[in-house]
N, C-alpha and C positions, 0 to 999 in steps of 0.2 A: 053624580049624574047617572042616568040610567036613561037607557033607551035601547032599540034594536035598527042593528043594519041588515042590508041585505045584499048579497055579493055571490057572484058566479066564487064556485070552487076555486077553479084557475087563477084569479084573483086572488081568491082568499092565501094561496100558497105563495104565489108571486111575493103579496105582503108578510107572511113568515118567513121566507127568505129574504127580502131585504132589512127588516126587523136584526137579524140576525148580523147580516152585514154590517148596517152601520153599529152594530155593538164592538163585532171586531174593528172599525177603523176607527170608533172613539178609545178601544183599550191600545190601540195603537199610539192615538195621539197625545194619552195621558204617558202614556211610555217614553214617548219622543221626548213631552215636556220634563219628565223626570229625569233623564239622561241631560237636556239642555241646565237645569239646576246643575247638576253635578259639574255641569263643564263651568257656569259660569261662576258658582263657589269657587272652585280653581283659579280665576281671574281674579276674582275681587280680595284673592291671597296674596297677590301680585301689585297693586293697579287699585288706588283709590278711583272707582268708578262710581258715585252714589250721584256723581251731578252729570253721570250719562245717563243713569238709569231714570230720574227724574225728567230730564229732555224724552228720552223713549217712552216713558211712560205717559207724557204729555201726547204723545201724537199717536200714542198705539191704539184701537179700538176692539182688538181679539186677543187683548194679555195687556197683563201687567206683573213687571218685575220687583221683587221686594225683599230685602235683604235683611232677613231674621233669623238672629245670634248667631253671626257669621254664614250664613249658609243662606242661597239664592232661594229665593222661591217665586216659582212661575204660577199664575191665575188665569188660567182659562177663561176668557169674557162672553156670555150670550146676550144682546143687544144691553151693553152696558151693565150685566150681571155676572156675578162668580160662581163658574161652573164647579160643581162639587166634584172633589176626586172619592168617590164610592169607594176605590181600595185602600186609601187610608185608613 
């Protein structure tokens, strides 16, 4: 798509800094979810959990949990889509 906008300066920085922003609070919360795998690996070491995870995943709408070759993995959901982790 191609086209042109048109925007006060002061605008245009406002939008480069929060561009920026939410980049930091999405590497945050791919962070988050990497450390919550780690903890829930732990658990499912423990604690056959796969008929919690199934219930949780039945109600959850911003994740789903999935437990592949022993080890947790968390899916970040955008209106029913998997957010990619870009640092993988």
């Amino acid at each position: 798509m191609t086209g042109t906008v048109t925007m006060t300066i002061a605008d245009y920085e406002t939008l480069k800094l929060e561009a920026q922003s939410s980049r930091l609070e999405r590497t945050g919360l791919l962070k988050a979810a990497k450390e919550l795998e780690v903890f829930l690996t732990f658990l499912i070491t423990r604690e056959n959990i796969n008929e919690h995870l199934d219930e949780f995943n039945s109600y959850s709408t911003t994740c789903k949990v999935r437990i592949v070759d022993g080890r947790a993995k968390i899916e970040l959901l955008d209106n029913g889509k998997i957010i990619e982790d870009e640092e993988d």
